[in-house]
SETIVEX-83813 format. One record per residue: residue in three letters; x, z, y of N, C-alpha, C, O, CB in turn. Coordinates in steps of 0.05 Angstrom, whole numbers, plus 5000, padded with zeros to 4 digits. Each point is the difference from the previous one (the first is absolute). Glycine has a CB too. Layout:
BEGIN
ALAXZYXZYXZYXZYXZY/...
//
This chain:
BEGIN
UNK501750004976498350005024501750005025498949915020497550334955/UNK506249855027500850025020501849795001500949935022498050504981/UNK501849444972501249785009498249825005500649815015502950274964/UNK494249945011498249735019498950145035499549815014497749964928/UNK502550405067501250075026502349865012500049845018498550554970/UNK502949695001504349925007499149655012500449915022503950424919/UNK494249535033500549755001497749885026500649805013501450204930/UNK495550145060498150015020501549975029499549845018497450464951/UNK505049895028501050105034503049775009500849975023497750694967/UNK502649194982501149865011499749715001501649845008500550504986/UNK495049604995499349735007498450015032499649795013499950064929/UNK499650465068498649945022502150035023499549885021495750274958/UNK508350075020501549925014501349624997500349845019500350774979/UNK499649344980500849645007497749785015500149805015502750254935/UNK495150115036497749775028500450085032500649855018494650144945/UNK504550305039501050045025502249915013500049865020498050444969/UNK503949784996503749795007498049725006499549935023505850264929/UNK493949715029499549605005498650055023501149935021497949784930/UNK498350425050499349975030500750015024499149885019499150204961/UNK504050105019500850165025503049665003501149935021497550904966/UNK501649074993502249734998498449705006501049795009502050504950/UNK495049775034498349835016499949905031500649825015497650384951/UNK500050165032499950075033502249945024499449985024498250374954/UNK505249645010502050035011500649675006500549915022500950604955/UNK498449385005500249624993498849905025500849875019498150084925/UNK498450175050498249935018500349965037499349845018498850404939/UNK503450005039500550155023502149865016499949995025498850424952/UNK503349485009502849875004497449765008499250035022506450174938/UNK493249595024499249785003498849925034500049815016499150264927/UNK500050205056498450005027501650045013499449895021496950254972/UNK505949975011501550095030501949714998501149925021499450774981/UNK500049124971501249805014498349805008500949835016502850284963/UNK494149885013498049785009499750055028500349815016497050154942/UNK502150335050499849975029503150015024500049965025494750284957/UNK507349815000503049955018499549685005500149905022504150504953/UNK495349434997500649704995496949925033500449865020501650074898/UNK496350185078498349925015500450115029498549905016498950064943/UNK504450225049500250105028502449825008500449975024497750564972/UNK503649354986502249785004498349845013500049985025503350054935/UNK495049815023498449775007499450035025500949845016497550074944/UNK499750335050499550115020502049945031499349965023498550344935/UNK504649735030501850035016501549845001502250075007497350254990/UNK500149434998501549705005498149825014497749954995505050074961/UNK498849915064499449835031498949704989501249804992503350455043/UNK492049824971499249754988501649755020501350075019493450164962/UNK505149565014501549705018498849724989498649964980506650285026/UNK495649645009498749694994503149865003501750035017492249985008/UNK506149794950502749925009499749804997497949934988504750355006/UNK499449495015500349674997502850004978501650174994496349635066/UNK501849894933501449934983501749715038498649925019497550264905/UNK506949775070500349815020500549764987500550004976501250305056/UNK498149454983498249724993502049935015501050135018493649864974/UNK506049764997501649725010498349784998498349934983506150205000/UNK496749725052498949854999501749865026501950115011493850094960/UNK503349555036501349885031499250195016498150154998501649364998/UNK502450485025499450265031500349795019501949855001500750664989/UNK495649485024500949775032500250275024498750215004497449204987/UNK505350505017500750175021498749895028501249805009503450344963/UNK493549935041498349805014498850175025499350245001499549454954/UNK501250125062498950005027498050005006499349764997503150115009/UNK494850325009497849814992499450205026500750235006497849534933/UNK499749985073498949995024496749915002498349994982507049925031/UNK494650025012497749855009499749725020500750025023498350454969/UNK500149335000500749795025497149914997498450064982507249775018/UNK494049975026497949805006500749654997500949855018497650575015/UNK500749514935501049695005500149775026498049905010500350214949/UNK503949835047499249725018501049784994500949934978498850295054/UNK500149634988500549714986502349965024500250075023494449704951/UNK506950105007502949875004500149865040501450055019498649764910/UNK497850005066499049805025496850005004498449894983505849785008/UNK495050475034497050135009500550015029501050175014497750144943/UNK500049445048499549975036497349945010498549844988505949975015/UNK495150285011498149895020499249735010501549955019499750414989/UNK497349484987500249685012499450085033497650074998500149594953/UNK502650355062499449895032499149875011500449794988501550285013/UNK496549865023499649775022501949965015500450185016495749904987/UNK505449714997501749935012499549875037501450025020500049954923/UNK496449915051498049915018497650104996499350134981503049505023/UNK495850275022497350164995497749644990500649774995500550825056/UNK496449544950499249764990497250124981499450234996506249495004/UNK493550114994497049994989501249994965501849844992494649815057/UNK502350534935499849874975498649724989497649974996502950475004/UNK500749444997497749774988500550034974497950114993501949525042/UNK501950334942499750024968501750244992502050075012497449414979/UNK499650644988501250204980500449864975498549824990499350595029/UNK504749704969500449704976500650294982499949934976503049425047/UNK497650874979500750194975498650255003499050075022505649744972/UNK495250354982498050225000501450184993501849924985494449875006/UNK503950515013501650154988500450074972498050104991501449995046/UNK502649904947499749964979501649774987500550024976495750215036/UNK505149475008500549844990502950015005501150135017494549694984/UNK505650004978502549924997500649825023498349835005501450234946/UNK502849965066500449825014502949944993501550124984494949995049/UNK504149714982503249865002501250055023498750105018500349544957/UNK504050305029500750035021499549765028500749774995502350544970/UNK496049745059498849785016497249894992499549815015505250074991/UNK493750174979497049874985499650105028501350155013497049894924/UNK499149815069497849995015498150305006498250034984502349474996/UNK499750665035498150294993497549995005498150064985505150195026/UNK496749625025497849945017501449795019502349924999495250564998/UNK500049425025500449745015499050165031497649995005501249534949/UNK502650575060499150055031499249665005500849804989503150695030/UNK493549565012499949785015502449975018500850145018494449884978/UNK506049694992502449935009500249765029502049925013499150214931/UNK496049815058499449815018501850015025501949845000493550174982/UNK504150185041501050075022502949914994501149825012495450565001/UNK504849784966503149984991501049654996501949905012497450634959/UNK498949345011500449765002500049825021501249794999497750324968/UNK499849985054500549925031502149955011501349825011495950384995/UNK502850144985502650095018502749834987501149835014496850704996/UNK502849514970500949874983500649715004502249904997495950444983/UNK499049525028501449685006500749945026501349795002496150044967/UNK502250325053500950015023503550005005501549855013493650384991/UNK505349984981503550125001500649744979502350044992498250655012/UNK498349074984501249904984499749725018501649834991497650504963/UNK499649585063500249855017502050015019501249815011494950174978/UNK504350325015501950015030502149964990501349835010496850485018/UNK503049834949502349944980501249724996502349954996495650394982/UNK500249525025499349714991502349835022502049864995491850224988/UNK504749995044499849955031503250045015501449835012493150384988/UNK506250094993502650175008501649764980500149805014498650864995/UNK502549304961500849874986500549695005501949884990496450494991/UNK499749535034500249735011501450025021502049855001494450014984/UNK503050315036500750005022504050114992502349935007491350185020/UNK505750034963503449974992501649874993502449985007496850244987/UNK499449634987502149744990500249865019502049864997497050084962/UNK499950025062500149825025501850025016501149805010495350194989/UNK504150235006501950125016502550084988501850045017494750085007/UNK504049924951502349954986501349715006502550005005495450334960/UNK500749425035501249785014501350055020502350045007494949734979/UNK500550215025501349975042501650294995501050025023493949735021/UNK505950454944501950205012503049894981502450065006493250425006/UNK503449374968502949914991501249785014502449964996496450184962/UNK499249655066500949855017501150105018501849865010495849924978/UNK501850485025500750245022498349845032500949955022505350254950/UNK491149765017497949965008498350295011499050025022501649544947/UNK499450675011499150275006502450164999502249974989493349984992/UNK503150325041502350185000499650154978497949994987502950025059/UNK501250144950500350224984498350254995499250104979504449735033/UNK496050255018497650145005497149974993498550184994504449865034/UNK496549684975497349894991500049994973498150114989501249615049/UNK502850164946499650004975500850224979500349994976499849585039/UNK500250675004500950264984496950144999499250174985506849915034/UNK492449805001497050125003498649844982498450124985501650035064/UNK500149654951498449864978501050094975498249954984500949665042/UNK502450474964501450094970498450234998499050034977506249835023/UNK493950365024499150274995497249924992499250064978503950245056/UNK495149554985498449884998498849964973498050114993503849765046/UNK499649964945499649894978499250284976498150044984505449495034/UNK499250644990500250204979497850145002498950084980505549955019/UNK494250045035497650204995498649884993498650134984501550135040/UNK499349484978497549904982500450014976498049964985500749785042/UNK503650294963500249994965499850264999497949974987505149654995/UNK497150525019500050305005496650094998499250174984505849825050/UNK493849904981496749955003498850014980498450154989502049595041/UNK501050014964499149814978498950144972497850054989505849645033/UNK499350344972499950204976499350214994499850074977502449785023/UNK497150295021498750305013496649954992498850164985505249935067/UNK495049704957497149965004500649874967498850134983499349785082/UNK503249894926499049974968500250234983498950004978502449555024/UNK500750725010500650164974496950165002499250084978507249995021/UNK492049975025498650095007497249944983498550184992504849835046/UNK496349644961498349934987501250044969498949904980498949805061/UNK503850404959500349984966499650184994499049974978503749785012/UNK497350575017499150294998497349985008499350225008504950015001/UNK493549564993497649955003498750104967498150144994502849425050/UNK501350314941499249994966501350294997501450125016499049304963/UNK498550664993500550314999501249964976498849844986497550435040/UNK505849824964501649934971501150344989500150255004502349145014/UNK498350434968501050204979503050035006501649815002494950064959/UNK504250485044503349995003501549974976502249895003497550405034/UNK499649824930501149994985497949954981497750015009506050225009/UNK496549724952499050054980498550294998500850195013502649494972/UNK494250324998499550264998496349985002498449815001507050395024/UNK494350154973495949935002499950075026501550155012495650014940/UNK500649705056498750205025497650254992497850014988502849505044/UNK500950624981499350304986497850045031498250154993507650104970/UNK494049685065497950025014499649805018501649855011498750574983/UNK496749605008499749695023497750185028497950105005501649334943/UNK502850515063498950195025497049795022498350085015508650214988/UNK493849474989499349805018495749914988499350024977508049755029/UNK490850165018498349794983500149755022501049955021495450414948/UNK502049535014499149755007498549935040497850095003501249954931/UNK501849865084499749995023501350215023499550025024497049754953/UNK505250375007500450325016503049835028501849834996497250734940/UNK500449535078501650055028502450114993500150254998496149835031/UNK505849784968502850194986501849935027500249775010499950154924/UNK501050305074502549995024502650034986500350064976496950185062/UNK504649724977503350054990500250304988499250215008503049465032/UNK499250264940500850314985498350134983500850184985501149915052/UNK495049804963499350064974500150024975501249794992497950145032/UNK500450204961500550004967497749924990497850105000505350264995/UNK497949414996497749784982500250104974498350174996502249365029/UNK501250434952500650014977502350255008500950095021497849354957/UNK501650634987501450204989501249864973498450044982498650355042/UNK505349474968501049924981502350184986501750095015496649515006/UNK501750434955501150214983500349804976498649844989499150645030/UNK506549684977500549714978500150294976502250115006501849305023/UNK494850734950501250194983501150044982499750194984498449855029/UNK504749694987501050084987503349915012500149785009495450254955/UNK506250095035499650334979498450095018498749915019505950264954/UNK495950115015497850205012503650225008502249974990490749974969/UNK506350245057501550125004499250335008498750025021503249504986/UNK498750714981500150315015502250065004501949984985494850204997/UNK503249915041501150215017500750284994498850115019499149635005/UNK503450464961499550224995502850125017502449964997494349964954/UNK501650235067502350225008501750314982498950194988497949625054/UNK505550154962501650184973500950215022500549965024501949644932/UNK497950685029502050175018502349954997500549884980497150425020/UNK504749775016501849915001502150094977501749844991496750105054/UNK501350314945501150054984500449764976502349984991496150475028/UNK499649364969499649824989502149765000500549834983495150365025/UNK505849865019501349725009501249954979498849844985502050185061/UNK501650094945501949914986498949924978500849774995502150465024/UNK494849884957499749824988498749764992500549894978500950415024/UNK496849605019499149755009500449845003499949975024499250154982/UNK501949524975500949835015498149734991498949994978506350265028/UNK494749575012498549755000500549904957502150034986499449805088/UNK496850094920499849884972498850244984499649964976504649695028/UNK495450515004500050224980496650004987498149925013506450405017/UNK495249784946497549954990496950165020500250215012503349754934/UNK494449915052498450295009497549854992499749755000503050555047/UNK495549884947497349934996498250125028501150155017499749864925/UNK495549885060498650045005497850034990499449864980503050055039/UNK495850284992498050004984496849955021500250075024503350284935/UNK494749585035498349965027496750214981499450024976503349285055/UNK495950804992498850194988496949804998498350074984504950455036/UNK496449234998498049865003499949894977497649974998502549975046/UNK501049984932500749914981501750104973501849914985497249855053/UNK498550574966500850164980502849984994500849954978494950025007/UNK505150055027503650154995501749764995502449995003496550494970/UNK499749365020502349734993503050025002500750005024495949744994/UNK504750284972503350005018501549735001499549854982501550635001/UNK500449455033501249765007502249994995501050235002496549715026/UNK504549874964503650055005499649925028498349875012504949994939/UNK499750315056500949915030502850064999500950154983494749975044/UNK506249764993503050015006500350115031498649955020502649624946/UNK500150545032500850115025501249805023502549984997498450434972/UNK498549485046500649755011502050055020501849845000493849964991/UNK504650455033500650045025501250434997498650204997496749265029/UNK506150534975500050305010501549985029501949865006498450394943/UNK498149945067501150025040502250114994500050134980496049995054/UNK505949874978502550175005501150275019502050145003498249424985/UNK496650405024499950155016497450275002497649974995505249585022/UNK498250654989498050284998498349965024501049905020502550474957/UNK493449745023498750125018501250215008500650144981496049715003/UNK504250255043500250225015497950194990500350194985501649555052/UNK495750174974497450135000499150114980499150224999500049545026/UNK501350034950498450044975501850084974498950054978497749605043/UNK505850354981502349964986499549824973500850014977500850455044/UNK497049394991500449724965501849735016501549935019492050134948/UNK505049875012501349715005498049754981498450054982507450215022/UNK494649545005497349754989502149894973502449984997494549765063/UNK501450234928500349884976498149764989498250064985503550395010/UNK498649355009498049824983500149864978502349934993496850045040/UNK499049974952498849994979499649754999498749925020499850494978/UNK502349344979498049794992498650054983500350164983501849595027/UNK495750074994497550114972500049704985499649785010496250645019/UNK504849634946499949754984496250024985499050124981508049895005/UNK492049805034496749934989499949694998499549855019497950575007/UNK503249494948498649735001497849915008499649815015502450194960/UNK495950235007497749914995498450025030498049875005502450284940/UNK500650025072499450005037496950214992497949985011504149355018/UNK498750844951497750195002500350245018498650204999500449664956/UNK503550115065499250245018500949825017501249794998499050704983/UNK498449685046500249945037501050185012500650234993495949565013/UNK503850125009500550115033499350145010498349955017502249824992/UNK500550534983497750215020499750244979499750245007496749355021/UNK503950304938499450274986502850144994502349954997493149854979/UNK502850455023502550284997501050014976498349954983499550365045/UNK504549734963501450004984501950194993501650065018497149584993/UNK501750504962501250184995503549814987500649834983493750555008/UNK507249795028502649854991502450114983501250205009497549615030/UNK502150104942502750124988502849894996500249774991496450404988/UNK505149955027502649935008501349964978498750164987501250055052/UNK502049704942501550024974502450075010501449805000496449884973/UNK503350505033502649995007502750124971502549975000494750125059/UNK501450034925501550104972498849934984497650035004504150315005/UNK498949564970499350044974501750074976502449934997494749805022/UNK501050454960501850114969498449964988497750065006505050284999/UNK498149544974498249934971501150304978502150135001498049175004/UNK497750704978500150264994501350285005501850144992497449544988/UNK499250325035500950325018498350254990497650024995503249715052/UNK501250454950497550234991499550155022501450005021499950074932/UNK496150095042498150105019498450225000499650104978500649525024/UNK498950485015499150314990498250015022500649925023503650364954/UNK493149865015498650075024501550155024501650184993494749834975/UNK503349925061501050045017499050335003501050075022499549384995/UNK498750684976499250244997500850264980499650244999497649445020/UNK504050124966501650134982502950145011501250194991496549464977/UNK503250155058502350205014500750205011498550075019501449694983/UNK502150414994500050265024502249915008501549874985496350585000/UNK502749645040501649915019501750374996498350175001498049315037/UNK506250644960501150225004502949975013502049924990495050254973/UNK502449935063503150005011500549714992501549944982500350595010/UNK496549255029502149744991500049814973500349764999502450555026/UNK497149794965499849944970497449974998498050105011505750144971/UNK496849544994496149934988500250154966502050104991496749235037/UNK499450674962500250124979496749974982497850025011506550315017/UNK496049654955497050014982500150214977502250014989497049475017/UNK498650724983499550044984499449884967497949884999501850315044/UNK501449814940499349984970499350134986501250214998500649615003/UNK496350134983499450254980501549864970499949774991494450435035/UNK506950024966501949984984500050304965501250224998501649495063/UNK495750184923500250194977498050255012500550234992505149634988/UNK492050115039498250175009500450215028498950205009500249744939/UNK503049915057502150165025500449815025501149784995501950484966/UNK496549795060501049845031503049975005501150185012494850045011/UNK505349614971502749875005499749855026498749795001502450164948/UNK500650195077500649885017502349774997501950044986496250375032/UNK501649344996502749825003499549835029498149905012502850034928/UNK502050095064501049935028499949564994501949874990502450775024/UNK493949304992500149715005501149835020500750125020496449994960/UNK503349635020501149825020497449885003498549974980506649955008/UNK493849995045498449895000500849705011502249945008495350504991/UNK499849375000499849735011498249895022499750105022501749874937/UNK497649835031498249875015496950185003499650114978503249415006/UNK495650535029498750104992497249855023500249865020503650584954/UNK493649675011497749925014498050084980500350114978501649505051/UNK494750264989498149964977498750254981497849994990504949595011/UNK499450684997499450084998501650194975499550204988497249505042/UNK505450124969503349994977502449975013500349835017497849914947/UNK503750455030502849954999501649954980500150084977499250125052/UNK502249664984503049924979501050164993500550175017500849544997/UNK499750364954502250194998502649804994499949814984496950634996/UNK505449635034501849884991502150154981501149874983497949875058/UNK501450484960501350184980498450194994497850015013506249924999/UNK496550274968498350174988498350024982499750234992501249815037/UNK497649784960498049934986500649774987501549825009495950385018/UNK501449794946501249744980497549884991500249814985504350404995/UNK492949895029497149884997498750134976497749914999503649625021/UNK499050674956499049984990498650395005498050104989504849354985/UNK498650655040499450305011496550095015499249905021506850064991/UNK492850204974497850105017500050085023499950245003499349844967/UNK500949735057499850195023497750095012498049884995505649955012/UNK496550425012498550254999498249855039501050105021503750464937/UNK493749295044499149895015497950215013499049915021502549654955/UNK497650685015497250135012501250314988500250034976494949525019/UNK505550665022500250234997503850105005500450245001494249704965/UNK507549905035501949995003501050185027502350095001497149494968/UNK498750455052500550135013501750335008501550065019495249554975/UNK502350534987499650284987502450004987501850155010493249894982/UNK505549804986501150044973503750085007501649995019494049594954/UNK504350475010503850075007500449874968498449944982502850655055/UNK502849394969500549904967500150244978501050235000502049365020/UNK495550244961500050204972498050135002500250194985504149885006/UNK493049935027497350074999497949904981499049805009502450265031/UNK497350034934498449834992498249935007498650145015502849944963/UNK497349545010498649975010497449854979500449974976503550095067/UNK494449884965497649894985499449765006498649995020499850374977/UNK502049424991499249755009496949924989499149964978506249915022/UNK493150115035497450014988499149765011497549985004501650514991/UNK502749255014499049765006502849825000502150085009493450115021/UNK504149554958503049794998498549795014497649965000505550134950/UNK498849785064498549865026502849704979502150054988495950445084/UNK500549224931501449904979499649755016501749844995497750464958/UNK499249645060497949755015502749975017500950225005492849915000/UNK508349625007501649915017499349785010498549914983504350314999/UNK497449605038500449775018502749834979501650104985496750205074/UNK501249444949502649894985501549975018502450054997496049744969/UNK500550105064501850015018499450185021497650055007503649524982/UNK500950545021499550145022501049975028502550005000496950244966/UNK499749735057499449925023501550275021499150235001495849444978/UNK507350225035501350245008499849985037501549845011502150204937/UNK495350055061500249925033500150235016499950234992497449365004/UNK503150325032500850245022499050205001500750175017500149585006/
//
């Protein structure tokens, strides 16, 4: 009996031992679940990028207003009645074509008058060229008849150039873009009848700060883009850079050819412009936000084995919204683009967004 006691009391001390070894298991399980979970707790969530290669243009970009190369005003040269309109706005002309017809009548008067006297003076000269080579006339007389002659040619030509600015022409090739004139209207000297516009090329104007100068030179690539025509972009060459600074404004003019065959833009629309002055084919790149600037130095975060690894980078071209790394980075590193602020090196961290989406080319300007 008492050894079945004996044996009672030490199977209920070994369940106790197991329980109390349990309890203890248990116990351990929980205090590392929640260390492992106050870790988690305690690592700096971040959003990081991966960096992308691709072309970098290093670029200029402005604003201009297209114009045209050759854009004048037609004039009244003389005054005068409209009698015909021969073009409408809108049309192709040539250089010298026909525009309109002033009443030229009066002019043609005038005109045959100075062409009679011309006629008259001319006769009367040759006449007296005899008798003064006989020494029949003096010198004096026939030095007045010589002047004579000339003002009437002088006249002459005056009153025909006169009737010939009766007709209204064309100064160059090109459209007429306005017709100021109608039919019977009273036109005096100096009026603007027509408005002829040749568009092509086409040309902008974009003023640069000066800082810019040096790397700017005539040939260099540049696009446009026009907003009337949903963004279209154009090639263009850099045709003209000024040599000279605004006081006032501190730029300087720069113009632009616009290569449009097809003549789908004019004269007048606004235009977004870009300069090419660098280019790198496969360049790597990093959101421009990914930088800290310390004492001088640029620098990005990496997350590296669950830990913030600072590194001191070389930068490049930058824009758009990316910079170049030129040292430091070999492209295949997580960088720490959203929360980097805070972080110091060897802080952990939590990557709770990879940003993966890049541009192929990227667009670098002032």
């Amino acid at each position: 009996m008492e050894k079945i006691i004996l044996r009672a009391g030490i199977v209920a001390l070994a369940l106790a031992l197991s329980a109390c070894a349990r309890d203890g298991v248990a116990a351990d399980n929980s205090t590392q679940d929640k260390d492992e979970k106050a870790k988690a707790e305690a690592a700096i969530p971040v959003e990081v990028a991966q960096p992308t290669r691709g072309e970098m243009l290093a670029m200029y970009s402005g604003t201009a207003t297209l114009e045209a190369e050759a854009d004048a005003e037609v004039v009244a040269k003389v005054g005068g009645e409209v009698r015909r309109i021969l073009v409408e706005e809108g049309d192709r002309v040539q250089a010298g074509q026909i525009l309109a017809q002033l009443d030229d009548r009066q002019l043609r008067l005038q005109a045959a008058q100075t062409r009679a006297a011309r006629a008259k003076a001319e006769r009367d000269f040759t006449r007296q060229v005899e008798l003064h080579d006989k020494g029949l006339v003096s010198a004096g007389a026939f030095e007045n008849l010589k002047y004579d002659l000339d003002n009437q040619v002088a006249a002459d030509d005056i009153a025909q150039l006169n009737l010939s600015y009766s007709t209204i022409r064309a100064p160059f090739a090109g459209i007429v873009s306005t017709r100021h004139i109608k039919l019977g209207q009273e036109i005096a000297v100096g009026v603007s009848l027509f408005r002829v516009t040749d568009p092509t090329p086409l040309k902008a104007n974009v003023f640069v700060p000066e800082r810019e100068l040096a790397r700017l030179k005539p040939g260099q690539a540049a696009s446009i883009s026009v907003d009337a025509l949903a963004g279209r972009q154009f090639p263009a060459t850099v045709h003209l850079v000024s040599p000279v600074v605004d006081a006032a404004t501190a730029t300087f003019k720069v113009t632009l050819e616009v290569n449009d065959p097809k003549g789908d833009l004019k004269p007048g629309m606004f235009s977004r412009v870009g300069i090419v002055f660098e280019r790198r084919a496969e360049a790597l790149s990093v959101p421009r936000v990914a930088l800290l600037d310390t004492d001088g130095s640029s620098n990005v975060f990496v997350v590296a084995n669950g830990k913030a690894e600072q590194r001191a980078i070389k930068v490049g071209l930058s824009n758009a919204g990316r910079i170049e790394v030129v040292e430091g980075l070999k492209g295949g590193e997580q960088v720490v683009i959203v929360g980097q602020k805070g972080l110091k090196d060897g802080n952990p961290v939590r990557v709770v967004m990879l940003e993966r989406a890049a541009p192929a080319a990227i667009k670098s300007g002032s």
